[in-house]
Backbone bond lengths (Angstrom), bond angles and torsions (degrees), N, CA, C in turn:
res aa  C-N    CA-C-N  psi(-1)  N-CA   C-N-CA  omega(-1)  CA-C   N-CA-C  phi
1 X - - - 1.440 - - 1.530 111.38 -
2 X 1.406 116.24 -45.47 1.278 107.71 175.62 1.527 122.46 -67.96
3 X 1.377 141.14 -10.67 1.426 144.32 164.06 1.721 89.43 -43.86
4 X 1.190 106.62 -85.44 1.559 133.83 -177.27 1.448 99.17 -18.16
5 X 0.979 113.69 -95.75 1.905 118.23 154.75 1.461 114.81 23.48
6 X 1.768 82.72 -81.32 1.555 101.16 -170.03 1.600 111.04 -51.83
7 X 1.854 122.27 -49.97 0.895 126.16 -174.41 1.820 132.16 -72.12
8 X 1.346 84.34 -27.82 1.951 106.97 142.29 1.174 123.52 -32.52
9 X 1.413 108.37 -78.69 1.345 117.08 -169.48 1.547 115.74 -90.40
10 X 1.165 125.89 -3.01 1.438 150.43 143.22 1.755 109.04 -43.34
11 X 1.769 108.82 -63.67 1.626 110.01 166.16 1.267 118.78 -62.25
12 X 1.253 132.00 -37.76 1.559 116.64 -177.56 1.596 109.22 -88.63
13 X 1.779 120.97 -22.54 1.374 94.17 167.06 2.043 111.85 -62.05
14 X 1.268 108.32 -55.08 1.514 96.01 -168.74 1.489 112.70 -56.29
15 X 1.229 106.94 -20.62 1.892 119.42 -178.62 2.328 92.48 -64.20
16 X 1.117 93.55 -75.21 1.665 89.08 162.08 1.162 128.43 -28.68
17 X 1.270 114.36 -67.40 1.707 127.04 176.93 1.370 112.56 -39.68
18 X 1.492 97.88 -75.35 2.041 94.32 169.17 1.706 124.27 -40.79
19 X 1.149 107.04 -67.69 1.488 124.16 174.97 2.345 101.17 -29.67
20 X 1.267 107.58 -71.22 1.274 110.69 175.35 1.355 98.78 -65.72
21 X 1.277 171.33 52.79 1.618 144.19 -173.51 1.502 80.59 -166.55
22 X 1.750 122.17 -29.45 1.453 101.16 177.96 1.556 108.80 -93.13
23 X 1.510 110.49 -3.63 2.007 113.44 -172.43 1.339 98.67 -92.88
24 X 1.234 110.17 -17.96 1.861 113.38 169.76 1.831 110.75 -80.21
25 X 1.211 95.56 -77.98 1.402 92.08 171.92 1.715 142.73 -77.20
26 X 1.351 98.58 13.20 1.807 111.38 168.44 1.602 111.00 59.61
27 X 1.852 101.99 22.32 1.603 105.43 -172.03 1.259 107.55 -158.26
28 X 1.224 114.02 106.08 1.327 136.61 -176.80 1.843 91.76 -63.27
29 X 1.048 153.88 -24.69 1.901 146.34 -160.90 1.425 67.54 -88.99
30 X 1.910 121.81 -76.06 1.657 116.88 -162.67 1.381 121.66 -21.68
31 X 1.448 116.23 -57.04 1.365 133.29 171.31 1.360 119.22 -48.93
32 X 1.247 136.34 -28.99 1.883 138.36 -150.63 1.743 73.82 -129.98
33 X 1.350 146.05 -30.71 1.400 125.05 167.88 1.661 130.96 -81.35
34 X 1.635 91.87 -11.19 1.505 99.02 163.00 1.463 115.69 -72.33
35 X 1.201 116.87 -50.08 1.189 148.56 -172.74 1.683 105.98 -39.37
36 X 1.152 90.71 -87.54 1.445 129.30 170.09 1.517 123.06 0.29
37 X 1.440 108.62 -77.28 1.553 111.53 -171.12 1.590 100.33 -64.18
38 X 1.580 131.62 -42.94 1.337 136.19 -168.69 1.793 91.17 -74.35
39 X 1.114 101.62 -67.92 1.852 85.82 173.36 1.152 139.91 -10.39
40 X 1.771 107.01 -42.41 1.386 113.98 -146.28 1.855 100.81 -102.74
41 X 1.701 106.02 1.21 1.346 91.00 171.60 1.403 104.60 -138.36
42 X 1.735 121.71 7.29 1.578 116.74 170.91 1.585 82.46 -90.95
43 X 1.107 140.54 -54.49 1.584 110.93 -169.66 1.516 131.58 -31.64
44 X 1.287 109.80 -90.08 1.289 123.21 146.06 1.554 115.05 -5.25
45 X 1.451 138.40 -56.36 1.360 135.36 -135.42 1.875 80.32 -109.63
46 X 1.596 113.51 -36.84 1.609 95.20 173.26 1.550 113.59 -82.24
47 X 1.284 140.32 -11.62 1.263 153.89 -163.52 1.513 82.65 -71.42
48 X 1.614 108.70 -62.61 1.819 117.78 -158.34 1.829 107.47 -67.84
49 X 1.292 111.42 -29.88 1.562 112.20 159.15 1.580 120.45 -72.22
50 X 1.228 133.58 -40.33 1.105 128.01 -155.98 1.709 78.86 -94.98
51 X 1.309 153.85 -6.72 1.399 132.24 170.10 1.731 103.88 -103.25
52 X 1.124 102.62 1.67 1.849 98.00 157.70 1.422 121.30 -65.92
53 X 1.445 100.26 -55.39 1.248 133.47 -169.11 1.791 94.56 -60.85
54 X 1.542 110.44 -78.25 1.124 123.74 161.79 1.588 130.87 -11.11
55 X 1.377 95.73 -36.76 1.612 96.09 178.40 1.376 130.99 -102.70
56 X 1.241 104.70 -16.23 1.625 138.07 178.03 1.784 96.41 -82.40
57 X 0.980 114.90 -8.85 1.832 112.45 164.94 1.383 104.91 -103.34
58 X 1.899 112.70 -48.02 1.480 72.26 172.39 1.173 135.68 -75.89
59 X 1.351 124.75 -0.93 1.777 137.17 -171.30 1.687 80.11 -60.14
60 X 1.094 124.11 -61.13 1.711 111.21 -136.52 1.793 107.79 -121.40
61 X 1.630 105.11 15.26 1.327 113.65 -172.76 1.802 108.12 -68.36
62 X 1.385 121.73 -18.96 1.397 133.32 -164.05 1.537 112.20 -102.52
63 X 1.529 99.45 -27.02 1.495 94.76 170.38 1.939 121.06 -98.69
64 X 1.579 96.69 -7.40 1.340 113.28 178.20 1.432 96.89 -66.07
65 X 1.597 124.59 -71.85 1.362 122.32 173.12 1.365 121.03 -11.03
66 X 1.345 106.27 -51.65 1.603 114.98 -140.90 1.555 107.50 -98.39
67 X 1.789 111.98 5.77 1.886 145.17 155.59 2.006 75.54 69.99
68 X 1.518 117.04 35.75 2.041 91.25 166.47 1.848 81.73 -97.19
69 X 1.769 99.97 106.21 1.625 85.73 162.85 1.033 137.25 -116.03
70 X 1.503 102.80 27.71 1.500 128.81 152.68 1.844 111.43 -58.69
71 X 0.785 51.42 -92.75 2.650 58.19 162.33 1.507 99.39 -27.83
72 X 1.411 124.75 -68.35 1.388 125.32 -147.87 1.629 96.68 -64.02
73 X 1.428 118.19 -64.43 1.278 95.20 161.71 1.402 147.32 -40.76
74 X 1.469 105.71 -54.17 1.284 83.08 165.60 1.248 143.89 -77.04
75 X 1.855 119.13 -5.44 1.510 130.59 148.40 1.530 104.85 -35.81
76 X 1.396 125.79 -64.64 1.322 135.03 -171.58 1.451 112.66 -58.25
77 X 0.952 128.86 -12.13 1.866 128.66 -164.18 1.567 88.24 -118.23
78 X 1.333 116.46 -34.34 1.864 112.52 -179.09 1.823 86.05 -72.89
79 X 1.175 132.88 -64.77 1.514 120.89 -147.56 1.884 102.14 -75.58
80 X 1.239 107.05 -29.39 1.695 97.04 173.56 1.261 113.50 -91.51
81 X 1.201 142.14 4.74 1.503 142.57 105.14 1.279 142.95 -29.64
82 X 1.116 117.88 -19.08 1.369 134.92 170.64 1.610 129.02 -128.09
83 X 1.173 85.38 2.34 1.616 122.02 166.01 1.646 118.21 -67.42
84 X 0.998 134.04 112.65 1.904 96.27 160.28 1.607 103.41 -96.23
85 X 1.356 116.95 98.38 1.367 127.73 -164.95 2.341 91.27 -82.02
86 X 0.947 101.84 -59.27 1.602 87.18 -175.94 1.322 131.26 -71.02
87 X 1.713 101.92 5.77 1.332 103.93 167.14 1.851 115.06 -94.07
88 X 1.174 103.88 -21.66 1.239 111.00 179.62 1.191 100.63 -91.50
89 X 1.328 142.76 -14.29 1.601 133.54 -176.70 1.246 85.47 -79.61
90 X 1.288 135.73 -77.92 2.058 144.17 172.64 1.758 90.32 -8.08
91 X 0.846 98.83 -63.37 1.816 93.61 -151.28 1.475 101.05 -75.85
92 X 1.427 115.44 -29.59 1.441 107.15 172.91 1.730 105.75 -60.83
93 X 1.058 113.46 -79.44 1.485 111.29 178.54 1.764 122.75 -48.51
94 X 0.969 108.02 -7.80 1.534 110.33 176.66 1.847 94.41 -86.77
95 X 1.280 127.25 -57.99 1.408 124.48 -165.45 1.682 89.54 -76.18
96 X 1.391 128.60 -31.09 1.523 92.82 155.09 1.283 157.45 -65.68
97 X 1.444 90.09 -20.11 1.635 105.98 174.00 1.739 103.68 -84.09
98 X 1.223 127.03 -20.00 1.715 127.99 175.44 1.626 86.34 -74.81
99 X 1.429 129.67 -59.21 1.521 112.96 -158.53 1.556 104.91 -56.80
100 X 1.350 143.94 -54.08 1.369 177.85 110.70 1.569 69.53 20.37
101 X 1.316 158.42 -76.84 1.467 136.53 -136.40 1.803 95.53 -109.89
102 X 1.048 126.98 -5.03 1.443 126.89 170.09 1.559 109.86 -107.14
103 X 1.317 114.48 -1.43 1.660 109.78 146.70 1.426 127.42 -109.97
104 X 1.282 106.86 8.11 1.257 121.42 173.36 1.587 105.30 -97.98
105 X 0.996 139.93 -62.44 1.680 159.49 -139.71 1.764 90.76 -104.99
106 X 1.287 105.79 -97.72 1.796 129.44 -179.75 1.325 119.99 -49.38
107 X 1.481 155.20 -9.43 1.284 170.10 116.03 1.467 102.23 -27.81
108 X 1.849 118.14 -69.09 0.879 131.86 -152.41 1.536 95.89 -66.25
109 X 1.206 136.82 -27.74 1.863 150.94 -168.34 0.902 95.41 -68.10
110 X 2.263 109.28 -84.22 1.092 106.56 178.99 1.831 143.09 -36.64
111 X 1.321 115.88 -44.54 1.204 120.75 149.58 1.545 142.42 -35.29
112 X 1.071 103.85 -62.99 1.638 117.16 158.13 1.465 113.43 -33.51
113 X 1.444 109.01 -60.41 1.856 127.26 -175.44 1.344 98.14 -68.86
114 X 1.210 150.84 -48.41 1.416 146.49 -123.15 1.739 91.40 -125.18
């Protein structure tokens, strides 16, 4: 549930962002080009976390029910075993810290020009 969450409140901040970014700048393109370049790699990079997370519930959502939590653990120690969980945590936080420096740095360009 919390992936979902995240991607929730993920749509109404950028749903916000535009909405204010076009009453500032009198231009709805201004708004979806601010947006935009940082968009195009925190989406994606929370999509690929919240279906880590996401899938590791459904692995063990059927035996959780059913209180054998002998199984559930060890469902959980087989799938983060076969996981590469710290390579995908790295890359999650690495393409966050690139989105975080391409709305800081690269936004600020595009804008200026456009």
């Amino acid at each position: 549930m919390v992936p979902l969450l995240g991607i929730i409140l993920l749509g109404i901040e950028s749903g916000l962002s535009v909405s204010t970014a076009t009453y500032i700048f009198g231009s709805f393109f201004s708004a979806i080009i601010a947006l935009l370049p940082h968009g195009l790699i925190e989406i994606p990079t929370l999509a690929l976390a919240g279906a880590v997370t996401y899938s590791a519930h459904l692995l063990i959502k059927e035996q959780a029910r059913s209180n054998m939590t002998c199984a559930v653990f060890q469902q959980i120690e087989k799938h983060r075993n076969a996981m590469p969980i710290m390579k995908i945590a790295l890359l999650v936080i690495g393409c966050l810290f690139l989105a975080g420096w391409v709305e800081a740095h690269v936004t600020q360009r595009i804008l200026t020009v456009s």
